[in-house]
N, C-alpha and C positions, 0 to 999 in steps of 0.2 A: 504494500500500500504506500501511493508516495505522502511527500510531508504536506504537499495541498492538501490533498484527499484528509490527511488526519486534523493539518488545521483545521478544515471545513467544518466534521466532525463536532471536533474539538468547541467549535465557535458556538455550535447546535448544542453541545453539554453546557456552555457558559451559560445562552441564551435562556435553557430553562433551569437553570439554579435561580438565574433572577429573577427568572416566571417565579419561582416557587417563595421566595425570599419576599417578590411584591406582594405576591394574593395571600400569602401565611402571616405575616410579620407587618405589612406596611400598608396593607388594602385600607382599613378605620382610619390612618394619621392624615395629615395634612397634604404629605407629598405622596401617599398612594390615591389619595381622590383625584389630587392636581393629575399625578399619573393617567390613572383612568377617568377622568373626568366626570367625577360621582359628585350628589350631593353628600349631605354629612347623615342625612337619614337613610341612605339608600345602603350607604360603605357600613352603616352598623347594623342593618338589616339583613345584606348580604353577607355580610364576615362569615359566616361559618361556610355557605356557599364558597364562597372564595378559596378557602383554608381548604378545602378540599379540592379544589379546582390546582391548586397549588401542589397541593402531595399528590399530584397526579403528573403533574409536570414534571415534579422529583424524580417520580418511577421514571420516566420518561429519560430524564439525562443518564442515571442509573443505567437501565435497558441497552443505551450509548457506551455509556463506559466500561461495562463488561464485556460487550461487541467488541469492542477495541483490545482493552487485556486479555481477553482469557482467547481458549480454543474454538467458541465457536463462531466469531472473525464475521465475516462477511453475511451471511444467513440474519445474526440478529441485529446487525447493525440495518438492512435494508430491510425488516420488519418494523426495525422502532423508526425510522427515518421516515419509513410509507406513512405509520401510525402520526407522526408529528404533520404531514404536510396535508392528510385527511384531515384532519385538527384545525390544522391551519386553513383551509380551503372552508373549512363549515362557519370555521369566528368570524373569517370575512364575510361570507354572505346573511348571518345572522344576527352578528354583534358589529362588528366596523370591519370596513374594506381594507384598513391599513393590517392589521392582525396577516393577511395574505405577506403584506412584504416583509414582516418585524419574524413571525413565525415557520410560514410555508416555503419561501421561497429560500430564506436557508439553507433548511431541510433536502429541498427540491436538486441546489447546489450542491448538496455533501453528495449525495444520491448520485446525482449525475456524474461526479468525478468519482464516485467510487465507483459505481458500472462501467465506467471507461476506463480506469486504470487496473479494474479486474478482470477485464478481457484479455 
C-alpha cells in the first residue's frame, strides 16, 4: 500500500475521531452549536442523539485502523471506507449537502487510491 493510499486513510481515521470528539464531548457547548449550527435547545435535546451518532463514528475510524494494522488489510478497510461514504452520501441528502465533501468524499479518495494501488 503506498504512503498516499495510507495518508488518505489515515486522514478518514482523523476525520472521525473528530466526528466523534464533536457529537460526544462538544455537541451542548458553545462551539459545537457554532459547529453544527444548533440552537441551544435543540444541542440539549439532541445530546444523547448525538453521543451516539458519535460512538458510531468511533467504530468507524476503529474499523480503519485495524484495516490498516492487523492481517486483514485490504477486505476491511474497503468495507469501513464503503460504510463511511454511504454515510456520507445519506447526511448530504438528509441533513446538509456539505456532510458529502467534509465526510464522503474523503472516504470516496482513500477508496479510490486504494483500489488502484491494489491492482
Amino acid at each position: 500500500m503506498s504512503i498516499l493510499t495510507i495518508s488518505a486513510i489515515s486522514l478518514v481515521i482523523f476525520l472521525h475521531i473528530l466526528f466523534l470528539v464533536l457529537e460526544m464531548f462538544f455537541w451542548n457547548t458553545a462551539f459545537g452549536r457554532k459547529t453544527f449550527g444548533l440552537s441551544e435547545g435543540y444541542a440539549r435535546q439532541s445530546a444523547t442523539l448525538a453521543a451516539n451518532q458519535g460512538l458510531y463514528n468511533g467504530f468507524l475510524a476503529a474499523g480503519l485502523l485495524w484495516g490498516l494494522v492487523s492481517s486483514v488489510g485490504a477486505e476491511a478497510l474497503i468495507f469501513f471506507l464503503c460504510c463511511i461514504i454511504i454515510a456520507g452520501i445519506y447526511g448530504a441528502i438528509t441533513v446538509r449537502p456539505s456532510i458529502f465533501w467534509i465526510q464522503a468524499l474523503p472516504a470516496a479518495t482513500a477508496l479510490a487510491l486504494l483500489i488502484y494501488t491494489s491492482w
